[in-house]
Steps between C-alpha positions, in 0.01 A plus 500: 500500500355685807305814376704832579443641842326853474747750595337714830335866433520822691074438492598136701699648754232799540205241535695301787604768693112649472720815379432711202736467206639839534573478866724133409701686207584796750604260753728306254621861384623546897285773438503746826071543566495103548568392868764237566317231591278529162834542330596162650216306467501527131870427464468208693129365274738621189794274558286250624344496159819557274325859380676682278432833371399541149774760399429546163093590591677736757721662243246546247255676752823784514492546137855241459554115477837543491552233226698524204441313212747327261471291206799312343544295153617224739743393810700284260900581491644776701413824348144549681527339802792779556243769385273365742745536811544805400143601517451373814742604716434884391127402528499319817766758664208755399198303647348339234434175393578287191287331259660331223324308186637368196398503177651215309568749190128463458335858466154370591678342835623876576180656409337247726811584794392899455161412546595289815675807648238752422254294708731475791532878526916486443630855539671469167657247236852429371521350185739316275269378165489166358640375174162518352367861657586782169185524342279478795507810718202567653520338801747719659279823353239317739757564793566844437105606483496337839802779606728172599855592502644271203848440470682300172834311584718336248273430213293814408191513281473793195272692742483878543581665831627186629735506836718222474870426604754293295820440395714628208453222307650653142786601727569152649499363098718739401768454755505130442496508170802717523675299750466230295642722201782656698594099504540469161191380413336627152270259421225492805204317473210612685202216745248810505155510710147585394525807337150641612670537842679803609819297647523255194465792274750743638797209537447427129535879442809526724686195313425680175604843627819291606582347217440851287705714732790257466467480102390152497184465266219312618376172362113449525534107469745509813227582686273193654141626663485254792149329534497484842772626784568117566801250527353340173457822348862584488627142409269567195633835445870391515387234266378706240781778563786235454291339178607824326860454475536834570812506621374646833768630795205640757140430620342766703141354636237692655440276774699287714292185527533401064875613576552216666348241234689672276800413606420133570471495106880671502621203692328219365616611165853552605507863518720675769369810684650743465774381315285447211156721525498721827153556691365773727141554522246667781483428796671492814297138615695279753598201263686716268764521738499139565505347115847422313613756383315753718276743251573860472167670601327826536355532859147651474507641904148272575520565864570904437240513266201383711634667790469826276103403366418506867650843561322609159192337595548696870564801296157466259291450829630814671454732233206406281425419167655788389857399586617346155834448514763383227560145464785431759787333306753255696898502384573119394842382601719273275636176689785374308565114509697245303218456277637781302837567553806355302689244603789690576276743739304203691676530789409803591155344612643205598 
């Protein structure tokens, strides 16, 4: 493999031209004090030499890089990569550029992925935590000694003073769950997330504020803790859900992905949806509108909600550490399917 050509300095152009180094940036500025025929020499060496500027070393000397840093759980399904187009057309529509790491679910992968965009200088740091980040805090203390504008999305640690911007998750729940009541189901079974996270946590309260608000009691055993939010994970859970003989009508799952090994169990045992257990579950992904039935979701807004941690993020960097404003909540919207609905109302969707 030939050994990577050294990219040209402002110090190489200076040398060949027998200019000084200040004299070569002016001229590349188009600054007015430097003659036209300097001006063109240099353009002419620079091309001739595939220069190009160091922008982010000419940022920095103003005081901005102009970077924005954000950090993911991962770029699997469609949920984040519609928070990040969000991000970056506010971001790039205000000058700045994107950085983007992932941290597997690993907290020791995001601490390393803050540490990454310390060093780089980024101007400030959106956030959604891993799976594994609810013990370990300090990290992002780290940022905010350094005065780095941090912004949570989505997934939000138990940390004080945090600015973050998410999306009625409890809300969603509930008007699922009593969608899925105001079908005639009384006997819903709930696929729930890790409860240690904020979204997991508040779509298990929702269903149970559901289920209590419509005078249905709730069951603790008809609630399955998903190991993972996997295809696998929800065949399992179905498995151990129908195992009960329950009687079950409804499944409301936290998360799309299991939804959809869930009912793969359903048909390989025979089971009709929704003639025979209806389904509706978060969120709004792209194959949920292609599967048979189509599932009855709760759309979580991921483009609107990066769009607004850029604006926050704008907001934090304008006014100072001072500005500490609520968390910014997002309205979820109910998308009604045939996953859900009776048999004599499935045309409606159809």
């Amino acid at each position: 493999m030939a050994a990577k050509k050294q990219q040209t300095s402002i110090r190489d152009l200076a040398q060949q031209l027998n200019l000084s180094i200040s004299t070569v940036s002016r001229a590349l500025a188009d600054h007015k004090d430097i003659s036209e025929s300097t001006k063109q020499r240099v353009r002419e060496l620079a091309q001739q030499l595939s220069y190009r500027p160091n922008q982010l070393a000419a940022a920095l000397r103003k005081g901005h890089s102009k970077t924005l840093g954000v950090i993911v759980p991962h770029i699997k399904g469609y949920f984040f990569p519609a928070v990040m187009n969000g991000i970056e057309k506010v971001a790039t529509r205000e000058g700045f550029n994107v950085l983007m790491c992932q941290s597997n679910e690993d907290v020791q992968r995001e601490q390393r992925n803050i540490e990454t965009f310390l060093d780089a200088q980024v101007e400030g740091i959106l956030i959604s935590v891993s799976a594994t980040t609810h013990l370990e805090t300090q990290h992002f203390e780290q940022v905010r000694r350094q005065g780095i504008p941090l912004v949570f999305f989505d997934r939000v640690p138990e940390l004080p003073h945090s600015m973050a911007v998410i999306l009625d998750d409890f809300q969603g729940a509930y008007r699922a769950v009593a969608h899925l009541i105001a079908q005639g189901c009384t006997r819903i079974a709930h696929l729930a997330g890790p409860q240690h996270l904020n979204t997991s946590r508040n779509r298990y309260l929702g269903y149970r504020e559901a289920l209590r608000a419509h005078g249905l009691n709730y069951e603790e055993e008809w609630t399955y803790s998903l190991p993972a939010l996997t295809h696998e994970a929800g065949r399992l859970g179905m498995q151990h859900l129908l195992a009960l003989n329950a009687g079950l009508d409804a499944v409301f799952a936290a998360y799309a992905i299991p939804t959809v090994g869930a009912m793969e169990v359903l048909r390989d045992q025979g089971r009709r949806v929704p003639q025979d257990l209806a389904i509706a579950c978060f969120s709004n992904d792209p194959f949920t509108a292609m599967t048979q039935p189509q599932i009855t979701v709760i759309d979580q807004r991921p483009e609107q909600m990066g769009e607004t941690a850029v604006r926050l993020f704008l907001q934090l960097l304008k006014r100072g550490p001072a500005y500490t404003p609520p968390h910014l909540i997002l309205k979820p919207e109910l998308v009604i399917r045939n996953s859900s609905l009776h048999r004599s109302q499935e045309s409606v969707v159809r």
